[in-house]
PDB file of N, CA, C and O in Angstrom:
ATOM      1  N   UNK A   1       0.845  -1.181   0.000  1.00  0.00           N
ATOM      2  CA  UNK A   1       0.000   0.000   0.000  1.00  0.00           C
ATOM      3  C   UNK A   1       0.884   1.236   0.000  1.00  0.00           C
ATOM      4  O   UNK A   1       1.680   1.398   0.925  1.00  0.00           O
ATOM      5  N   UNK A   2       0.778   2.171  -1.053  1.00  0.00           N
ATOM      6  CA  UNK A   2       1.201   3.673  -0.952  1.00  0.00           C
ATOM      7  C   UNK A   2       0.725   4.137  -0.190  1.00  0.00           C
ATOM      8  O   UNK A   2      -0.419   3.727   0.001  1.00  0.00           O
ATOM      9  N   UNK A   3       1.320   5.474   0.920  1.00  0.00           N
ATOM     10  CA  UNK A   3       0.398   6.579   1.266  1.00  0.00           C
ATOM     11  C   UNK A   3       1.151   7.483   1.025  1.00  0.00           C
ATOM     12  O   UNK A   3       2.300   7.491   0.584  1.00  0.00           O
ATOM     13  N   UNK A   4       0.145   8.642   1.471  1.00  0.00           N
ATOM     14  CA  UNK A   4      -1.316   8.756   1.464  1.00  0.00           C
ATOM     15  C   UNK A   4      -2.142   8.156   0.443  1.00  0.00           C
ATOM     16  O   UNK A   4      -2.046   7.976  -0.771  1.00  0.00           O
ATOM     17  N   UNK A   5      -3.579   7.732   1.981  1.00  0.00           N
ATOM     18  CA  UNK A   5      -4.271   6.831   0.675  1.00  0.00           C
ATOM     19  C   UNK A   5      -5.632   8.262   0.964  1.00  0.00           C
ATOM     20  O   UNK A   5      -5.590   8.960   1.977  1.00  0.00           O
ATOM     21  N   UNK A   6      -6.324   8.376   0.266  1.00  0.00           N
ATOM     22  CA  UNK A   6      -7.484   9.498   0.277  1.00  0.00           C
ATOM     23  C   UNK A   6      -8.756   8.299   0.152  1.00  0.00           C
ATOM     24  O   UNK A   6      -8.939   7.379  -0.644  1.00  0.00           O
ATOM     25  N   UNK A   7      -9.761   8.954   1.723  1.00  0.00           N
ATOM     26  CA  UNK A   7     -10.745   8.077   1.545  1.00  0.00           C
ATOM     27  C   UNK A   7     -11.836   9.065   1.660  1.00  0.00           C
ATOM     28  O   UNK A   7     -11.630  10.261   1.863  1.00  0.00           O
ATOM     29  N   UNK A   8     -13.225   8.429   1.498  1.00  0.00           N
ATOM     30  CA  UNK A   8     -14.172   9.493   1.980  1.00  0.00           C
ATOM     31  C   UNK A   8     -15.769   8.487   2.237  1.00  0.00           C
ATOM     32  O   UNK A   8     -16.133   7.697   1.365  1.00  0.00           O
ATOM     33  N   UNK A   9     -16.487   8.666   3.400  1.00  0.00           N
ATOM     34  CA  UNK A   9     -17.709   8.269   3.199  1.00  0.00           C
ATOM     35  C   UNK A   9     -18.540   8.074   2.421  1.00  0.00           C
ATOM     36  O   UNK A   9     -17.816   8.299   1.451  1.00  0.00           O
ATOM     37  N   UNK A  10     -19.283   7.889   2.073  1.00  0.00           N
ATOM     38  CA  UNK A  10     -20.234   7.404   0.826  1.00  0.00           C
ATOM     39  C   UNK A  10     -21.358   8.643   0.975  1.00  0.00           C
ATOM     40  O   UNK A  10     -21.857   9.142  -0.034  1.00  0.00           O
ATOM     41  N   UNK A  11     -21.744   9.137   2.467  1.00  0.00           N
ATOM     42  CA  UNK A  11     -22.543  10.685   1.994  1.00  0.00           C
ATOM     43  C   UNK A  11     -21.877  11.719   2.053  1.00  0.00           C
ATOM     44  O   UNK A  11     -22.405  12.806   1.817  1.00  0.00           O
ATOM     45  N   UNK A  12     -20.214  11.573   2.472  1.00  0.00           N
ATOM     46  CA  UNK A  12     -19.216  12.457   2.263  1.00  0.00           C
ATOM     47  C   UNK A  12     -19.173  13.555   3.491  1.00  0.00           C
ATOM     48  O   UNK A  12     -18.494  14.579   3.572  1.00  0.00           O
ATOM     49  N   UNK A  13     -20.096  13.015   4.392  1.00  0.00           N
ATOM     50  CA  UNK A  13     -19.875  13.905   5.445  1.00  0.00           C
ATOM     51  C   UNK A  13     -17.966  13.888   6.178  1.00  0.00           C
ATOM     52  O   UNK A  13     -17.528  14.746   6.946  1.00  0.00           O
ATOM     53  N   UNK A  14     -17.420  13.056   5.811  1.00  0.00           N
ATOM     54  CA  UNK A  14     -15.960  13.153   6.423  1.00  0.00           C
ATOM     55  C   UNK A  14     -15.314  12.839   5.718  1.00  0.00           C
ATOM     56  O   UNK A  14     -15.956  12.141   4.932  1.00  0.00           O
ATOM     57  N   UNK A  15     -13.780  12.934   5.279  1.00  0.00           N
ATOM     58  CA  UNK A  15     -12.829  13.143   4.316  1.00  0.00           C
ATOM     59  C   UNK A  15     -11.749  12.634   5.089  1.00  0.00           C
ATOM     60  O   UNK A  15     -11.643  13.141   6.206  1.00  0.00           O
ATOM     61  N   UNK A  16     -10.870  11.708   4.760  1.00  0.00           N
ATOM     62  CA  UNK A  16      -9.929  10.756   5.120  1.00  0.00           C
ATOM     63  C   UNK A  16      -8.609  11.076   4.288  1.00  0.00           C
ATOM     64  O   UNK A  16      -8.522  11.214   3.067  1.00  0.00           O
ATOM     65  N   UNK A  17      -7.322  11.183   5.511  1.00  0.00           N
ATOM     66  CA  UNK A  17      -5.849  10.945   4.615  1.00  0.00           C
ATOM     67  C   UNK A  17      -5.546   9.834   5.810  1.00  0.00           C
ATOM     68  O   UNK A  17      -5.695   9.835   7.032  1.00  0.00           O
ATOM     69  N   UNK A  18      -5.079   8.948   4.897  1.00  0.00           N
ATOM     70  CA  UNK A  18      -4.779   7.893   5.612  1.00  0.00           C
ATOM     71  C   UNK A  18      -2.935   7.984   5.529  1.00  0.00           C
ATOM     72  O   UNK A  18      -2.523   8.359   4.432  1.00  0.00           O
ATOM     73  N   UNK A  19      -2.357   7.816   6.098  1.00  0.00           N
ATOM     74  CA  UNK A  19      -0.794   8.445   6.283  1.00  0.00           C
ATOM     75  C   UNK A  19      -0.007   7.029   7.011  1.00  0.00           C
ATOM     76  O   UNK A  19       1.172   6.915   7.347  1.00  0.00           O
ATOM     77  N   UNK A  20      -1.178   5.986   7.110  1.00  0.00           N
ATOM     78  CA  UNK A  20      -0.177   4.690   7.883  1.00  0.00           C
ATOM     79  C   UNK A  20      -0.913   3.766   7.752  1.00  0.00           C
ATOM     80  O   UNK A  20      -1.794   3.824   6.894  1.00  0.00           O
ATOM     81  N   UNK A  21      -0.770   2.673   8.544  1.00  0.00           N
ATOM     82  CA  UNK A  21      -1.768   1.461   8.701  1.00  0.00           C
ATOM     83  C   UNK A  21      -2.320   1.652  10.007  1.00  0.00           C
ATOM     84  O   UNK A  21      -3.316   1.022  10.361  1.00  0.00           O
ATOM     85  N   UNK A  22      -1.509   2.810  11.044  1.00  0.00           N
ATOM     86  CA  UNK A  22      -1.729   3.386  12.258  1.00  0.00           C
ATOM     87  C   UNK A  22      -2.168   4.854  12.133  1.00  0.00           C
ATOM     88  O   UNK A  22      -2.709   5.384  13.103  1.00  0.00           O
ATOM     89  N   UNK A  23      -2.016   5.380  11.265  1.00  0.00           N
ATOM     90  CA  UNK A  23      -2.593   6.966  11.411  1.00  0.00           C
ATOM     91  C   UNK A  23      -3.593   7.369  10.273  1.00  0.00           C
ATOM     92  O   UNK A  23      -3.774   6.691   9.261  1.00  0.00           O
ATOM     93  N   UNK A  24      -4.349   8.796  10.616  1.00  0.00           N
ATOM     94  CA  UNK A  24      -4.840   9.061   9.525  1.00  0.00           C
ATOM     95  C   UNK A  24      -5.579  10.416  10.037  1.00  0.00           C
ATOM     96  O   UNK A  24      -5.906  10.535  11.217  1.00  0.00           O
ATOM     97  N   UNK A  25      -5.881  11.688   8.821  1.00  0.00           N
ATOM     98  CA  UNK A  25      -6.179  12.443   9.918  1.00  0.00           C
ATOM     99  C   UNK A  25      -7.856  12.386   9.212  1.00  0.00           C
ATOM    100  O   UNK A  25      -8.152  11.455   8.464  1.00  0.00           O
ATOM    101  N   UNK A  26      -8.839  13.453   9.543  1.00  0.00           N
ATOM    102  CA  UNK A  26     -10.001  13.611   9.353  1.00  0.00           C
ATOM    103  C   UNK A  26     -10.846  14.753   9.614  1.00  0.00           C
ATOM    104  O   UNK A  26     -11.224  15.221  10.688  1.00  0.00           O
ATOM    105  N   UNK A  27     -11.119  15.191   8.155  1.00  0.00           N
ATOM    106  CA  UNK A  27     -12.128  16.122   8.088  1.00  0.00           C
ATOM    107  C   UNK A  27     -13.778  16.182   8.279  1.00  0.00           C
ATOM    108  O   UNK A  27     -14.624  16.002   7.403  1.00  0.00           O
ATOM    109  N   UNK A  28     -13.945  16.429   9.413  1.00  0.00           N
ATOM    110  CA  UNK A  28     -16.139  16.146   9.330  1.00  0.00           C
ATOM    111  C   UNK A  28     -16.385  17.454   8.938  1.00  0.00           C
ATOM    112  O   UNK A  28     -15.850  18.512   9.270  1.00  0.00           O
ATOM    113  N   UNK A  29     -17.441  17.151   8.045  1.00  0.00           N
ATOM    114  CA  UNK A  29     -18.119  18.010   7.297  1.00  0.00           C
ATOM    115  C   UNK A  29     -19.566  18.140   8.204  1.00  0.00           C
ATOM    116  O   UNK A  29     -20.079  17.038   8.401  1.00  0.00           O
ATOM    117  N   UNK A  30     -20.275  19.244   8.762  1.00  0.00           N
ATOM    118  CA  UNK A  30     -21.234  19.444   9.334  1.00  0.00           C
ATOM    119  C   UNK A  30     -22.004  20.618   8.881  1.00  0.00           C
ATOM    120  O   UNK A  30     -21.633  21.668   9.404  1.00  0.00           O
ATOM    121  N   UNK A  31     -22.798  20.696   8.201  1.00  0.00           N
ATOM    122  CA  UNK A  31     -23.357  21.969   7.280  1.00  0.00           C
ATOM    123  C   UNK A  31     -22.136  22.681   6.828  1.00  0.00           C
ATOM    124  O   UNK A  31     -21.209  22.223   6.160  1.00  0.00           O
ATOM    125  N   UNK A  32     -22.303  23.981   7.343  1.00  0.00           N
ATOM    126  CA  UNK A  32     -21.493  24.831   6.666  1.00  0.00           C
ATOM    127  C   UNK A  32     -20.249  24.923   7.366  1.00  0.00           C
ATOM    128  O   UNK A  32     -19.403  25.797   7.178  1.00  0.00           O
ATOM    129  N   UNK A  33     -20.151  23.615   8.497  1.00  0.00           N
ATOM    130  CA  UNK A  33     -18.593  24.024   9.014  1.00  0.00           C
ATOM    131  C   UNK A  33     -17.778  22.518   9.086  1.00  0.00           C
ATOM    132  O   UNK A  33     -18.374  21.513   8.698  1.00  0.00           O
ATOM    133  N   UNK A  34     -16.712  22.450   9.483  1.00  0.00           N
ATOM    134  CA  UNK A  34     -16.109  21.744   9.732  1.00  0.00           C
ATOM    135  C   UNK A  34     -15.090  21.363  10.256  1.00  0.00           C
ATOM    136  O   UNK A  34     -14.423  22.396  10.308  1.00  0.00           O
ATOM    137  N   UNK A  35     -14.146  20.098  10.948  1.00  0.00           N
ATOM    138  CA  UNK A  35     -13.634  20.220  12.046  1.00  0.00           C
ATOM    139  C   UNK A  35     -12.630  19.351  11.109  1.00  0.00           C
ATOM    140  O   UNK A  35     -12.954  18.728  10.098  1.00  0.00           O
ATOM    141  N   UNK A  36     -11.163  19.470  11.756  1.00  0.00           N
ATOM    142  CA  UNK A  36     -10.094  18.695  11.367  1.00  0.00           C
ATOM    143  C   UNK A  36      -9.824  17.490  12.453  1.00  0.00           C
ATOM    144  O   UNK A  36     -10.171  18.207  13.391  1.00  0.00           O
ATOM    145  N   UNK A  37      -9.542  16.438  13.002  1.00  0.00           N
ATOM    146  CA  UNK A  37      -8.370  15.476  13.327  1.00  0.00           C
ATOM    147  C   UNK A  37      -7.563  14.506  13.502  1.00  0.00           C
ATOM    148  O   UNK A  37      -7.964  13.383  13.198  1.00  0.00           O
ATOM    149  N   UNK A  38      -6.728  14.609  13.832  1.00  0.00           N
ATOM    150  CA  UNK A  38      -5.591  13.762  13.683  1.00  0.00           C
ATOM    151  C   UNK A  38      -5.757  12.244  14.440  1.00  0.00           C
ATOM    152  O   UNK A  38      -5.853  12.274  15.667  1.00  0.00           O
ATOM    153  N   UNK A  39      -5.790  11.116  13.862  1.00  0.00           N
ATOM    154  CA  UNK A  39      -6.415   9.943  14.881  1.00  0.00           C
ATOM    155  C   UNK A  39      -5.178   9.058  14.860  1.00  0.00           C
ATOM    156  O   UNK A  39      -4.455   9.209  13.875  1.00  0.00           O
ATOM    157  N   UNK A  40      -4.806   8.167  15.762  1.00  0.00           N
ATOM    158  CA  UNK A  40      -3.832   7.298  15.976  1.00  0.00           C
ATOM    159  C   UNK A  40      -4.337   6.093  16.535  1.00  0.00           C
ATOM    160  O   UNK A  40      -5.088   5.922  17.496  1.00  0.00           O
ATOM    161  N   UNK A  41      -3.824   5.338  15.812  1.00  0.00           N
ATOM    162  CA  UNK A  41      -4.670   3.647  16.345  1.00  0.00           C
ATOM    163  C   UNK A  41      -3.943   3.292  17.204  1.00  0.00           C
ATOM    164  O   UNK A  41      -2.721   3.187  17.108  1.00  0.00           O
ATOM    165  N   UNK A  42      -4.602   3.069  18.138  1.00  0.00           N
ATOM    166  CA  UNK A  42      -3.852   2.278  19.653  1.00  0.00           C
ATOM    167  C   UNK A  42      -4.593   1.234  20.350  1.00  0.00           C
ATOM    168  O   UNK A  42      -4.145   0.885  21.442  1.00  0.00           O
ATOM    169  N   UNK A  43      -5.870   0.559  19.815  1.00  0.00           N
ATOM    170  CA  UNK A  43      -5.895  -0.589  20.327  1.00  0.00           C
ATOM    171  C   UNK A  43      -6.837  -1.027  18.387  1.00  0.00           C
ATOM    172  O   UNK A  43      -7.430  -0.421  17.494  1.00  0.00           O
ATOM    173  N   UNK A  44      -6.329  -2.596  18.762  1.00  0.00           N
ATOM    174  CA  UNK A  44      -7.051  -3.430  17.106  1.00  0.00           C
ATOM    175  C   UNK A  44      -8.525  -3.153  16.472  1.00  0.00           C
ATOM    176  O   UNK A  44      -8.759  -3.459  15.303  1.00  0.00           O
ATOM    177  N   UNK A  45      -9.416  -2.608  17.239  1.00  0.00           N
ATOM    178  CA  UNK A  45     -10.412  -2.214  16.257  1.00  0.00           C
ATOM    179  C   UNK A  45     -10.155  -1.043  15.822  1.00  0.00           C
ATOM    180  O   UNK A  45     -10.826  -0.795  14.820  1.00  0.00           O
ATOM    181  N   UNK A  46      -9.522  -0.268  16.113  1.00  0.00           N
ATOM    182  CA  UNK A  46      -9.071   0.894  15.320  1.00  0.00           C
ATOM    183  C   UNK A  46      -8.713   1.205  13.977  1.00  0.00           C
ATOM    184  O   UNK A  46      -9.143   1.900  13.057  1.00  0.00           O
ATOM    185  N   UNK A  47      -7.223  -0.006  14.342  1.00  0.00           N
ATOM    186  CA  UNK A  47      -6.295  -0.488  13.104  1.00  0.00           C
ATOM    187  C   UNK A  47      -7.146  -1.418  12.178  1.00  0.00           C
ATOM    188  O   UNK A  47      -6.609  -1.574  11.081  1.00  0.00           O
ATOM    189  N   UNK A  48      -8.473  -2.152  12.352  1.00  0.00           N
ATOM    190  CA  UNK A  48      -9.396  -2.805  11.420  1.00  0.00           C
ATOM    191  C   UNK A  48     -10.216  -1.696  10.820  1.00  0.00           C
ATOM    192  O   UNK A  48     -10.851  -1.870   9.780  1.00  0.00           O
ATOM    193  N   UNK A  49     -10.204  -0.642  11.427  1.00  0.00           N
ATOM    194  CA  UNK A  49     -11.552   0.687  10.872  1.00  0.00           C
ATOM    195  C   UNK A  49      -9.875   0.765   9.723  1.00  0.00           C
ATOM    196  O   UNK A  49      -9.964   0.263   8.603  1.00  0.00           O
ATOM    197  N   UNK A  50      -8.973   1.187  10.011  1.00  0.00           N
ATOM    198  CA  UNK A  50      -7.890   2.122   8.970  1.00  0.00           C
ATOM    199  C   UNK A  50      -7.782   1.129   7.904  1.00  0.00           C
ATOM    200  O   UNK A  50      -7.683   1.560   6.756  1.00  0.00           O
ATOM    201  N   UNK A  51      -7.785  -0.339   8.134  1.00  0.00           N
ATOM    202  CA  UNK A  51      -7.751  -1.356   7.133  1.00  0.00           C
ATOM    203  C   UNK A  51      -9.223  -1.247   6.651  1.00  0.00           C
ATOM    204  O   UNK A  51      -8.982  -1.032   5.463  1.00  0.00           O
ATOM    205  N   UNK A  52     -10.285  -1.244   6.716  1.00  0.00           N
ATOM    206  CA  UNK A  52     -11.641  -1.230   6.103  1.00  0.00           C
ATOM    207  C   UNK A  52     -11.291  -0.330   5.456  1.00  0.00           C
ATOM    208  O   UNK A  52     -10.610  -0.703   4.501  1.00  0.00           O
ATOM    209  N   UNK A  53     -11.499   1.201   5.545  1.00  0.00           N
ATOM    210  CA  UNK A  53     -10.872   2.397   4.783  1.00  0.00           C
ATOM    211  C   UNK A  53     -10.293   1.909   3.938  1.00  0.00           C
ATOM    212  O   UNK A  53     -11.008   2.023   2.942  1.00  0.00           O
ATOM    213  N   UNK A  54      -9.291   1.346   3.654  1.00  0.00           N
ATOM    214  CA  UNK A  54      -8.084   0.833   2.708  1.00  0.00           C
ATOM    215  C   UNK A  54      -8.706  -0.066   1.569  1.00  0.00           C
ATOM    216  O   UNK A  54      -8.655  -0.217   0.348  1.00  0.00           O
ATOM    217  N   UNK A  55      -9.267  -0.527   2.587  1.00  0.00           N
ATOM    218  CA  UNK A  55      -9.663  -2.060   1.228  1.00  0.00           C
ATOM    219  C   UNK A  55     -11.127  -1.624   1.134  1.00  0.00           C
ATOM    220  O   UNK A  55     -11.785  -2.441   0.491  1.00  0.00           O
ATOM    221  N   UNK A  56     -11.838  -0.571   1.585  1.00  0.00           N
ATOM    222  CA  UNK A  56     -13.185   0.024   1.155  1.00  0.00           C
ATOM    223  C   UNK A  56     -14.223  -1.325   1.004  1.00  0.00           C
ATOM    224  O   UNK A  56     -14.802  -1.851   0.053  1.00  0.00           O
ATOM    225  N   UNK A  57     -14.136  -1.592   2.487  1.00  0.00           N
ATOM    226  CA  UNK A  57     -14.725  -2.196   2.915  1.00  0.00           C
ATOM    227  C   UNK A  57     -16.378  -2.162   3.057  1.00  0.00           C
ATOM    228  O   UNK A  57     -16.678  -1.230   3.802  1.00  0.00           O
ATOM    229  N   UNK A  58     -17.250  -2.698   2.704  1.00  0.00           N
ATOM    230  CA  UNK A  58     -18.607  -2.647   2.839  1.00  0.00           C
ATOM    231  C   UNK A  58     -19.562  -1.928   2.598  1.00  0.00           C
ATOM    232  O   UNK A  58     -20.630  -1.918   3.210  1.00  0.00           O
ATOM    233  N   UNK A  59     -19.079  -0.891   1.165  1.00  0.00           N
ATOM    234  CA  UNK A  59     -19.585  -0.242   0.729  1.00  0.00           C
ATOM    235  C   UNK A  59     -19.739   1.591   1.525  1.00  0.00           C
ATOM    236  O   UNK A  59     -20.324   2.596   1.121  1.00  0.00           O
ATOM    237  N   UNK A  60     -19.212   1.419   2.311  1.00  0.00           N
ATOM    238  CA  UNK A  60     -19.134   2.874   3.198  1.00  0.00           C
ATOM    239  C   UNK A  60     -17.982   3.650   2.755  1.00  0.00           C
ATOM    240  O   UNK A  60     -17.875   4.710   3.371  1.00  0.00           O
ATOM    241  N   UNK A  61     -17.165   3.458   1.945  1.00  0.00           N
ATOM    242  CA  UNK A  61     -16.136   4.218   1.398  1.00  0.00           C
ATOM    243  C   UNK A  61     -15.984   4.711   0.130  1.00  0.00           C
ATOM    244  O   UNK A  61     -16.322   3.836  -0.668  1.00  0.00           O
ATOM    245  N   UNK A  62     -15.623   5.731  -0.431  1.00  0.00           N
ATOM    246  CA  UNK A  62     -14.828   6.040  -1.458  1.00  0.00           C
ATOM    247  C   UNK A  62     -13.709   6.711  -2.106  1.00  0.00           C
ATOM    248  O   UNK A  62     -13.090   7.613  -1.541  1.00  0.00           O
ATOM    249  N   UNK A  63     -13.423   6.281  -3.314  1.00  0.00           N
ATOM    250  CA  UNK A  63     -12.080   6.940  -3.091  1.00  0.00           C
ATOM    251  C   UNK A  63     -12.209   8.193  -3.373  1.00  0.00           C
ATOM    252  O   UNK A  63     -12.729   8.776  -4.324  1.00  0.00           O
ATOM    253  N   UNK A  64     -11.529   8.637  -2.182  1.00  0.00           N
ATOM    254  CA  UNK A  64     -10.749  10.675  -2.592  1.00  0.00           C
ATOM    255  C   UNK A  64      -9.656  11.386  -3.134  1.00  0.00           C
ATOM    256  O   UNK A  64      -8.994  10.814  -3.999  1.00  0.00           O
ATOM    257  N   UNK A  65      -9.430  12.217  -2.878  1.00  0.00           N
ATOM    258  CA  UNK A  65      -7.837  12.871  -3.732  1.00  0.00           C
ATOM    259  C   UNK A  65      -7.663  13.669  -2.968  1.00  0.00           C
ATOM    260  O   UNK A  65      -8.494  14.029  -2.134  1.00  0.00           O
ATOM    261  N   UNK A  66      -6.211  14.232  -3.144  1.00  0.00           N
ATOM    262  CA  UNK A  66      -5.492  15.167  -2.146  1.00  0.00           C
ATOM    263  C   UNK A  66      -5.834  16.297  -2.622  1.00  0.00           C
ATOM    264  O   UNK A  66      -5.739  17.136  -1.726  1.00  0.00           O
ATOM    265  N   UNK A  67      -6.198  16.762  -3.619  1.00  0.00           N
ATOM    266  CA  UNK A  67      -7.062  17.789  -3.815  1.00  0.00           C
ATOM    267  C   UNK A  67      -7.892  18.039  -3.365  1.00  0.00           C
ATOM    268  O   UNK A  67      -8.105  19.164  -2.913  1.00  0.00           O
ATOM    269  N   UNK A  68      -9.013  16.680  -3.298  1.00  0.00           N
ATOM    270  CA  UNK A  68     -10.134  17.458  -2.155  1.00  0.00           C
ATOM    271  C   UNK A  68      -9.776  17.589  -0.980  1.00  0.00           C
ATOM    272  O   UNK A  68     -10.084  18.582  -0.321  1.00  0.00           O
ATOM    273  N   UNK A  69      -9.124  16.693  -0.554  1.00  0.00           N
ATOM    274  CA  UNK A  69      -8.799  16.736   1.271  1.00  0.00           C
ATOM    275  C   UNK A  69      -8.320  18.093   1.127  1.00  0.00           C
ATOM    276  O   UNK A  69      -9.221  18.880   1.415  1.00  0.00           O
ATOM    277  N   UNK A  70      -7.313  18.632   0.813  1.00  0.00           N
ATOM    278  CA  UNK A  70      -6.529  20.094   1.049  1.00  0.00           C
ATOM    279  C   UNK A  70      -7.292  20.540   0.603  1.00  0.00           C
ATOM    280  O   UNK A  70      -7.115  21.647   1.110  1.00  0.00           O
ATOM    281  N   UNK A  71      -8.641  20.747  -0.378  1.00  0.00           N
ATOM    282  CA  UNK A  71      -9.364  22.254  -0.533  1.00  0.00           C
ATOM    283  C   UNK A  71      -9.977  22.239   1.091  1.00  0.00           C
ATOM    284  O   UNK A  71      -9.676  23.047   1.970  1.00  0.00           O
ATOM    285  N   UNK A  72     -11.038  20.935   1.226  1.00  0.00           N
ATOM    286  CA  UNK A  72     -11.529  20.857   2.505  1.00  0.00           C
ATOM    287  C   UNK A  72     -10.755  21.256   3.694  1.00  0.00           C
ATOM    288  O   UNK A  72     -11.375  22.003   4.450  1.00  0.00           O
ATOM    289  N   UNK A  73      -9.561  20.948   4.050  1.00  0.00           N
ATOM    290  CA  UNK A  73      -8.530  21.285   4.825  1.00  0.00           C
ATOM    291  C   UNK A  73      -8.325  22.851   4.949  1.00  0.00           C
ATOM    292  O   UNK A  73      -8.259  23.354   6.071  1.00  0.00           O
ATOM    293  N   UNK A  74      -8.235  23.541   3.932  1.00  0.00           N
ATOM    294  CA  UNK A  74      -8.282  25.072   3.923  1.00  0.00           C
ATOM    295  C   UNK A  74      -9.277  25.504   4.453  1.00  0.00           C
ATOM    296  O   UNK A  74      -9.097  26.421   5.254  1.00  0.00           O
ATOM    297  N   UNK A  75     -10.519  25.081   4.246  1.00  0.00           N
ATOM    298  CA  UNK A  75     -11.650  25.565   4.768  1.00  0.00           C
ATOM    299  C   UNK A  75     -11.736  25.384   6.522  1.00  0.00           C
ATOM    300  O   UNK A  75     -12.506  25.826   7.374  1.00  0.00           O
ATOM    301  N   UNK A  76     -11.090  24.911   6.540  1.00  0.00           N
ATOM    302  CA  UNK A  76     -11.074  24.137   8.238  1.00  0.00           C
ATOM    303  C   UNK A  76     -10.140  25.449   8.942  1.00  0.00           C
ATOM    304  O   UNK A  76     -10.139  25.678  10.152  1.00  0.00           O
ATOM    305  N   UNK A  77      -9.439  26.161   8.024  1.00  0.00           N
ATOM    306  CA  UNK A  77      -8.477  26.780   8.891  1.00  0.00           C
ATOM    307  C   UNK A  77      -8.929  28.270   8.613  1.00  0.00           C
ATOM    308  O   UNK A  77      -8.225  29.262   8.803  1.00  0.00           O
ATOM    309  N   UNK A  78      -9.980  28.258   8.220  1.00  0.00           N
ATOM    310  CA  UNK A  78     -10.714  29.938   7.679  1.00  0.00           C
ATOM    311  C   UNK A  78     -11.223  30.164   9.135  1.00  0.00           C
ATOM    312  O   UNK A  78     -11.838  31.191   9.422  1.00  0.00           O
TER     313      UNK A  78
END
């Protein structure tokens, strides 16, 4: 697996950079605002959510781009 991998929900309320098999940070989208952070896996269901993400698992994922994450990301810091 390369990273960054770019993921995103399926109603797109949150925006995923996945940066490890242990990290990843996260944008929630909530109307007109939104929040950035940074998550670190420290016990195994964690590290199974960052692997689902990856292998877009069960239909709850899709793929994103670092384009969107960083437009979204800018907006986070307005």
């Amino acid at each position: 697996m390369k990273f960054p991998a770019y993921r995103k929900y399926t109603n797109r309320r949150s925006l995923f950079k996945i940066t490890s098999y242990q990290r990843f940070q996260e944008i929630k989208l909530t109307g007109s605002k939104s929040e950035f952070f940074y998550f670190e896996a420290k016990v195994h269901p964690d590290r199974i959510l960052i692997q689902d993400m990856l292998d877009m698992k069960d239909d709850h994922w899709e793929i994103s781009s670092a384009e969107e994450f960083d437009l979204e990301r800018k907006k986070t810091e307005e």
